[in-house]
Structures are given as C-alpha cells and as structure tokens.
C-alpha positions as CSV (number, residue, x, y, z in Angstrom):
1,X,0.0,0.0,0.0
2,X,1.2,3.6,-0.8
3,X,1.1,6.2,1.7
4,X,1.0,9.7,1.0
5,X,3.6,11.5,2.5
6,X,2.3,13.5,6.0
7,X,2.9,16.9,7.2
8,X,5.9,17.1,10.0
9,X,6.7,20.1,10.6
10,X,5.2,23.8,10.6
11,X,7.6,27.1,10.6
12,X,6.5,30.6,10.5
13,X,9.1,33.0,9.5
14,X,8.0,36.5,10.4
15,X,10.6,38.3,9.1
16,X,11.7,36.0,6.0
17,X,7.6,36.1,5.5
18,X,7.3,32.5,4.7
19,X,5.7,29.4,6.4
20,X,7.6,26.5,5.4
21,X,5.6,23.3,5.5
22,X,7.9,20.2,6.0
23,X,6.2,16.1,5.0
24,X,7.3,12.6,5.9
25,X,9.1,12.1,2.7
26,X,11.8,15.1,3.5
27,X,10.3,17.5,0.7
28,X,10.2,20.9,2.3
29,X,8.4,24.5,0.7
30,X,8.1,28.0,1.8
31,X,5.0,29.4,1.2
32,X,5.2,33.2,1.1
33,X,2.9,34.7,3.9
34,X,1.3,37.0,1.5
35,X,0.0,34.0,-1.2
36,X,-1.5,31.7,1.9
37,X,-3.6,34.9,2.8
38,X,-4.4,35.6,-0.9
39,X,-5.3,32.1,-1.3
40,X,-7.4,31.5,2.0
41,X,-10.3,29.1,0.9
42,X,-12.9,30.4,3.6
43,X,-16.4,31.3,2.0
44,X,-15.6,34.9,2.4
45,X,-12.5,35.1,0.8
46,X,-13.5,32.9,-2.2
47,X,-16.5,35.3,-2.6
48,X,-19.3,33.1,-1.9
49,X,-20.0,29.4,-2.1
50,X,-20.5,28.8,-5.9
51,X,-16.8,30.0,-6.0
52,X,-15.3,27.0,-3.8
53,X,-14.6,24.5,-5.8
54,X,-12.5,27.3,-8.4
55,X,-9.0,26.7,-8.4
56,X,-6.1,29.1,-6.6
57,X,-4.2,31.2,-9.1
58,X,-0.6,30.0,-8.3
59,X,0.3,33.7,-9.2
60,X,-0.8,34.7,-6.1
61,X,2.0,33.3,-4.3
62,X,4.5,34.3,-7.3
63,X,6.5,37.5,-7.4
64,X,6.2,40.5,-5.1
65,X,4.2,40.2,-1.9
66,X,1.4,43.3,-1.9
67,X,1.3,43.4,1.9
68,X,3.8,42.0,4.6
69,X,1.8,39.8,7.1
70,X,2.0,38.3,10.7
71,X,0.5,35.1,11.7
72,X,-1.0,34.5,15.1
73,X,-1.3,31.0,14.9
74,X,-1.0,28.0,13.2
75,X,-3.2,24.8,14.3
76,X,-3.7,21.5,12.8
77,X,-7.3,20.9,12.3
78,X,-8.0,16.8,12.7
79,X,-5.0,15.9,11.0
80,X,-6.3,17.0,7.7
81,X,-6.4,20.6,7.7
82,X,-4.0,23.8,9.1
83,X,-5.8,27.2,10.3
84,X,-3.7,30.1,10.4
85,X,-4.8,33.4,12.5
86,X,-3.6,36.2,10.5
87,X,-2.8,40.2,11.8
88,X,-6.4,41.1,11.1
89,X,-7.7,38.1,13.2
90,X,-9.2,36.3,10.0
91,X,-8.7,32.6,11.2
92,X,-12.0,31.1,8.9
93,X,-9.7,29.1,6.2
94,X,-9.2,25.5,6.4
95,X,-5.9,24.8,4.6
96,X,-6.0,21.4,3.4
97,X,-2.9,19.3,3.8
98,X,-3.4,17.4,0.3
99,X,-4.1,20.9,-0.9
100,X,-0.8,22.8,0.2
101,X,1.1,19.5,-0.8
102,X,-0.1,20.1,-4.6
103,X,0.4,23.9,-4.2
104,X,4.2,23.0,-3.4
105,X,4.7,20.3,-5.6
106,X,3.0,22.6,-8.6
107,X,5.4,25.8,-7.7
108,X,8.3,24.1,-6.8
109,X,8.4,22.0,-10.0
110,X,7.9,18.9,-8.9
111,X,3.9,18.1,-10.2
C-alpha cells in the first residue's frame, strides 16, 4: 500500500515572511505569507459558495508580496487541515494538507 507523504513540521518566519511546510518524505516548501492569505479558501475570501470549488491562481504566491503579514497561529485541524490566524484576526480558512502538498509540488516543479 502507498502512503501519502504526512505533514511534520510547521515554521512561521515573520521576518523571512514565509511558512515553510515540511512532510514525511523530506520534501520541504516556503509558502510566502502574502500567497497563503491571498489564497485563503474560507467562503468569504472565495466570494461566496458557488466559487469553492475554483482553483487558486498559483500567481498569487508568485512574485512581489502586496502586503507584509503576521501570523498569530497555526493549528492542525483533525489531521487533515492547518488554520492560520492572521494580523487582522481572519482565522475562517481550512488549509487542506493534500491541498498545500499540490500547491508545493506545482510551484516548486515537482507536479
């Protein structure tokens, strides 16, 4: 049976501005701060429900951050899931592990 690799390890960088996610199988990624914010999947940040199921721009977490952040927190969620609290207390988003796995495999190269 294959396993999918598992998340190991959470870092939040404040001043680098990167949370670098780290899985079972040594592959490691630093998400900028700015792109997780830009990409939050809550209802509210997607713009409603009929917009959940759309697909992050990877361009978001690409290039020039627009705004330096500061996170609060970061909690696993049932082992399937991280929730970040950000600077302006927006902690809705449920960041799926399988979901920031592709996201790092994609921008990295590696998909």
């Amino acid at each position: 049976m294959n396993m999918a690799p598992t998340l190991t390890g959470v870092t939040v960088e404040q001043d680098a501005q990167t949370i670098t996610c780290t899985w079972s199988d040594g592959f490691r990624f630093a998400f900028p701060m700015d792109g997780l914010r830009r990409a939050c999947p809550c209802v509210m940040c997607k713009g409603g429900h009929e917009h959940m199921g759309a697909p992050v721009d990877l361009d978001v977490f690409r290039g020039t951050p627009l705004k330096r952040r500061t996170v609060r927190g970061a909690q696993p969620m049932g082992g399937y899931a991280l929730q970040f609290t950000w600077e302006d207390g927006h902690n809705s988003g449920l960041y799926r592990l399988d979901q920031l796995r592709a996201w790092a495999e994609a921008l990295s190269g590696r998909s």
